[in-house]
N, C-alpha and C positions, 0 to 999 in steps of 0.2 A: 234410439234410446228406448228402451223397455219401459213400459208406463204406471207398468203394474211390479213395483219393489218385490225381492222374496224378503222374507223375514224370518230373522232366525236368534235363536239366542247367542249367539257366539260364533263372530267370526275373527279364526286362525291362521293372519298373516306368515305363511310360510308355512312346506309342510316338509319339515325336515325333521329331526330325529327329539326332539323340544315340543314342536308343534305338535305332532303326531303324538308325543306321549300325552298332552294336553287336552288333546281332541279327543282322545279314548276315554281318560280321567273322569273329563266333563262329562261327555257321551254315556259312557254307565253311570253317570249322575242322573241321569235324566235330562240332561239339558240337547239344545237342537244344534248341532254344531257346524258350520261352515269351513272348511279348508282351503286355502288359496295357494297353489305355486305356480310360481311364477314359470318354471321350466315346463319341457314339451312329458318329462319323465322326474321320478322321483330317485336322489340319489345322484344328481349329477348338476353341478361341476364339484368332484370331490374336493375337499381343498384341505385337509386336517388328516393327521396319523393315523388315523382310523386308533385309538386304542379306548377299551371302554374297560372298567375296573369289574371284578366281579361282582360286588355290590349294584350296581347300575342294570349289569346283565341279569343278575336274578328278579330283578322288578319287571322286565320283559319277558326272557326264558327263550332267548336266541341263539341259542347255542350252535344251532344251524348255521349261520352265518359267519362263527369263528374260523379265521383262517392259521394263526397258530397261537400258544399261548405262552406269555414270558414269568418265568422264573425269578428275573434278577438283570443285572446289568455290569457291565464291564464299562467305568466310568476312567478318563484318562487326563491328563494333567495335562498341560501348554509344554512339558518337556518329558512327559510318556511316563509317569505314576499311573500303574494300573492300581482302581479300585475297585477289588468284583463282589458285589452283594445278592444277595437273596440265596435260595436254597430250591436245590432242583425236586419237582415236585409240589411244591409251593405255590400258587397261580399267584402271581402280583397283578396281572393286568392280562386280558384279552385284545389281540389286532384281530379286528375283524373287515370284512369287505364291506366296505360301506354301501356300496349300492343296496344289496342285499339287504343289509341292516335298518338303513333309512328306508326301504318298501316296506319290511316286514315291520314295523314301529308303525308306520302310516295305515296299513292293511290291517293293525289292531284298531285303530283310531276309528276305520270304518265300519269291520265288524260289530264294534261295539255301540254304533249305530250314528258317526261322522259323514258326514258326506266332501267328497274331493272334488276339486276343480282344477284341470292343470290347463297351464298356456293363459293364468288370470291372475291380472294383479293391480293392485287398486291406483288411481291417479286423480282422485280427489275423495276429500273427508268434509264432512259437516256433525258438528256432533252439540247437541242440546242438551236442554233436563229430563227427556224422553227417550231419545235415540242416537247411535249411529247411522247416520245417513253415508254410504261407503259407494260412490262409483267406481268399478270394476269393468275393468277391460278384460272380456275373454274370446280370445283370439282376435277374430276382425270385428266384436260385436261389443256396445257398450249395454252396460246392467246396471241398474241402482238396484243395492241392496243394504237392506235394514236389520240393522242386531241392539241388542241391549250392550254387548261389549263387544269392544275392539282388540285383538290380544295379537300386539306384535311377537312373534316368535321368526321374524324373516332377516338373522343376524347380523353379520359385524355391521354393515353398511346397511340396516333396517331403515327403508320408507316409513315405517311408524314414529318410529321415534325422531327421525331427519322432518318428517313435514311439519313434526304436532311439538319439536322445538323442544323436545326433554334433556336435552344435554349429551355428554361425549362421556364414552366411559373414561375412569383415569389411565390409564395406559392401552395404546392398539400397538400393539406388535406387528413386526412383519415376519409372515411365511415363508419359504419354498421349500419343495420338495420334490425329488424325483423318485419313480419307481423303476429298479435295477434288478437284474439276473447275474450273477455271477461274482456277489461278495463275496468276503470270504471272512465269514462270521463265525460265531460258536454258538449253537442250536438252543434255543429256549432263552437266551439273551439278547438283548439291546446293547449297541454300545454307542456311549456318549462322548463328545469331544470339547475339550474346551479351549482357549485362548482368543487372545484379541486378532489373529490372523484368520483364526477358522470361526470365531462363532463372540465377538465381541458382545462382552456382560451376558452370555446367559450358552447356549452349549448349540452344538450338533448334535447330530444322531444320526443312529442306521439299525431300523426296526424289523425285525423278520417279519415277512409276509408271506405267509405259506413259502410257496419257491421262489423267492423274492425275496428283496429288502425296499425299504423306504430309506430313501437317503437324504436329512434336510437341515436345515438351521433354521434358528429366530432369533429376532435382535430389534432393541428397540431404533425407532430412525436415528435418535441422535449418537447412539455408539456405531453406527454405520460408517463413519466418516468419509462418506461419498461413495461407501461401495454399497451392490447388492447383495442381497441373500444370494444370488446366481453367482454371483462371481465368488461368493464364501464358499461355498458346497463346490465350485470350477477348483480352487483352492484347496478343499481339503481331497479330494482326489485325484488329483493332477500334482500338487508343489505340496503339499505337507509330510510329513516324517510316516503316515499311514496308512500315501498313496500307493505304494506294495499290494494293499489290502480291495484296492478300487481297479487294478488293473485288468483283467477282466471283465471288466462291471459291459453291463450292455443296456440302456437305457430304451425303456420301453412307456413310461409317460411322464409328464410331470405334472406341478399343481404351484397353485401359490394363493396367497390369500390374508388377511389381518388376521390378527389374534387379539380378541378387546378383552381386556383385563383390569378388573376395577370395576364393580355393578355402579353405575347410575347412580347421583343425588336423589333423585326419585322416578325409579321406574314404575309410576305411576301417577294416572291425570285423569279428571273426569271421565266412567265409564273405559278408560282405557289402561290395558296392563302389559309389560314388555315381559319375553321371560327370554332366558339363556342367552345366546352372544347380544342379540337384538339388548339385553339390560346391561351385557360387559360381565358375563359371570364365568367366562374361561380362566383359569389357573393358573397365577401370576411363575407360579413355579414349574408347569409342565405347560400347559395351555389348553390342557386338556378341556371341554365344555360340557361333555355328555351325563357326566356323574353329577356335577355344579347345576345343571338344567332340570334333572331328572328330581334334583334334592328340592331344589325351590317348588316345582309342582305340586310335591308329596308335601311340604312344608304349608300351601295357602289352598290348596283345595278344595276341603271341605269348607271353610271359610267362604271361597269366593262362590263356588257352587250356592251356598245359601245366601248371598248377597244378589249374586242374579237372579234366584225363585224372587226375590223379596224386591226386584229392581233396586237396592241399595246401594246402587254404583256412583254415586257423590265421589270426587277426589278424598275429602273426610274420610269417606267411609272404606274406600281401598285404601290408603293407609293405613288401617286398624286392620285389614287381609293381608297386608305385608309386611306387618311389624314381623312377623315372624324367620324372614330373610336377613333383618338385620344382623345375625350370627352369621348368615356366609360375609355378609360384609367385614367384618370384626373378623374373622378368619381370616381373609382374603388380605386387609390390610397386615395381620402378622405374619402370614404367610411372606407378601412382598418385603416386608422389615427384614425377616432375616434372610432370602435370597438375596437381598443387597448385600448384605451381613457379608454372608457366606461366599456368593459368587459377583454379582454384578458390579458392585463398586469395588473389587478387587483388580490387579492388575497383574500381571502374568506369575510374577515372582511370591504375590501372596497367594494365589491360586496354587503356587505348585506347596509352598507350606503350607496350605490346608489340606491339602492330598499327601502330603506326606503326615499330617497326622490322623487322615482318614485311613489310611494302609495300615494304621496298627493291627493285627488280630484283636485286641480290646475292643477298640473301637467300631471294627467290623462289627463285630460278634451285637453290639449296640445297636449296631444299624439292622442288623437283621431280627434283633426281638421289637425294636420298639418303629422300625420303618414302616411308612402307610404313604402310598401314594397320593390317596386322597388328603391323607391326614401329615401332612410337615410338621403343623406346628410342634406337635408334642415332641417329634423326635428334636427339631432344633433346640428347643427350651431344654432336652435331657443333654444333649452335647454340651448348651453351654453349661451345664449344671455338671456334669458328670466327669467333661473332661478337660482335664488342668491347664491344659495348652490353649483351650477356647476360653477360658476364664476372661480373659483378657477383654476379650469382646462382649462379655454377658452386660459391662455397664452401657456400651454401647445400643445394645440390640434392647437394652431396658429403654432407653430413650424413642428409640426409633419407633417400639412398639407402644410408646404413650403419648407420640404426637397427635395431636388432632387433627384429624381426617376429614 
């Protein structure tokens, strides 16, 4: 045991693509920042699509690491409604290599004056009206070290938040995905699948990855009805109406992992602040987390930056640093309202009448002035507002969106 604590302003449980932007944030703030991951290297074990929105990317300027860039999507019905949106030319969202992505996010963190530790991760807290007392295990050796904040950023399955008792986000999705050579796609597109055979309440996918695709599903446990995500994705390449499209396929890795969707009753507690999957702030509608993580940083920064110069870290008092997130919350629940709406409380026959009123050219042409990946709700709220056929459901999705949360 080390006798002599390091001390720092702020130690960054996880140092993933959250952490790392956090750790830079702080860092040119002036504050002294610690990073902990847990792995031998940064960027591994991939577990998530890699897709980050351009919005996200221009707060970094990673463009090195983009592996291709998507236009639109080619979305398909439970009995083959194609719906193709977006407009080529257009970036809707960035796939990029994660490894890559998460070193260079983390190598800004340190630049701008973070310090990393890999092969360390913490297995006991003590935390006071003075300090975090955080023993750290790095490699074979134990370390006591001391910060003013504790800031879980070490996601879906976070140690911070599991020891120190903050709660579950409301919905953890399950993952998988494999990475494939030889689909057989249409260039600058995603396409997505839907039905209770392939991708029960919520879709597939098959993401271009440079010369590649990413092939995967998500679903929550309880529409699984005892199958996996592995045997969904065995399923839609092997026995579904698509498999044509998968025959060739040559499988060169795979991944899997949660999807926590739903930020936290309160991602935050005395001196301590969770941020990104670690609070549940992936996208009830994609799952995406990077754009969700990157927002909440930009959102309570300056705030908290001045609440650690002033030692101000009372539970009280980060509350009043994160009142500011409450709008991804409020987002995040209307977001879920009308994905129910739309897709997951649907069953196969309503899924395909909604796709068949998504295929109108009208309704296209809607989808591509007012579509934002980050942003659903607005588009939802314009479909039920705009198109006659949705009317039906707008009293519905009023209700759903005014339940209390």
């Amino acid at each position: 045991m080390d006798s002599n604590p390091s001390l720092w302003d702020v130690v960054v449980v996880g140092a993933g693509p959250i952490g790392g932007y956090a750790a830079r944030m702080m860092a040119e703030r002036g504050l002294n920042v610690l990073m902990l991951e847990e792995h031998l290297e940064i960027g591994k074990p991939f577990q998530c699509a890699g897709l980050v929105n351009p919005g996200a990317m221009k707060k970094v300027g990673l463009e090195h690491t983009i592996l291709s860039d998507v236009f639109g999507a080619r979305m398909y019905s439970p009995t083959g409604i194609e719906v193709k949106i977006g407009r080529e030319g257009s970036v809707r969202t960035h796939v990029v290599c994660r490894k890559l992505f998460d070193e260079a996010v983390v190598r800004q963190g340190m630049q701008a004056g973070a310090t990393l530790w890999l092969d360390s991760r913490p297995v006991d807290v003590e935390i006071d009206d003075q300090r975090v007392c955080l023993t750290v295990k790095r490699g074979d050796q134990i370390f006591n070290v001391e910060s003013r904040l504790l800031v879980g950023a070490d996601g879906a399955h976070s140690w911070v938040r599991r020891t120190l008792r903050m709660g579950r986000p409301k919905e953890m999705m399950i993952g998988f995905q494999i990475e494939v050579s030889g689909y057989i796609g249409e260039s600058g597109y995603l396409d997505m699948y839907t039905g209770q055979d392939i991708a029960p309440g919520l879709f597939a996918w098959a993401i271009p990855n440079g010369r590649t695709h990413r092939i995967g599903v998500w679903s929550r446990p309880e529409d699984l009805g005892g199958r996996s995500c592995e045997q969904l994705v065995e399923y839609l390449m092997k026995d579904s109406q698509w498999s044509e499209r998968f025959e060739n396929c040559r499988e060169n890795a795979r991944f899997c992992g949660p999807l926590p969707c739903g930020l936290i009753q309160r991602p935050w507690k005395q001196r301590v602040l969770l941020l990104g999957d670690a609070a549940g702030l992936a996208k009830p509608t994609t799952g995406g987390g990077i754009g969700p993580g990157f927002e909440q940083v930009d959102l309570i920064i300056e705030d908290l930056c001045n609440a650690v110069n002033r030692n101000h870290l009372s539970e009280k008092n980060l509350k009043k640093v994160c009142k500011p997130i409450q709008s991804i919350r409020k987002r995040q629940d209307k977001s879920r309202a009308l994905r129910n709406l739309f897709v997951t409380s649907c069953n196969d026959d309503e899924l395909d009448s909604h796709f068949e009123i998504f295929s109108r050219p009208e309704v296209i042409d809607l989808i591509n002035e007012e579509g934002d990946i980050e942003k659903p709700v607005p588009l939802g709220i314009s479909l039920l507002r705009k198109v006659p056929d949705f009317r039906g459901l707008a009293f519905k999705a009023g209700i759903e969106m005014l339940k209390p949360r």
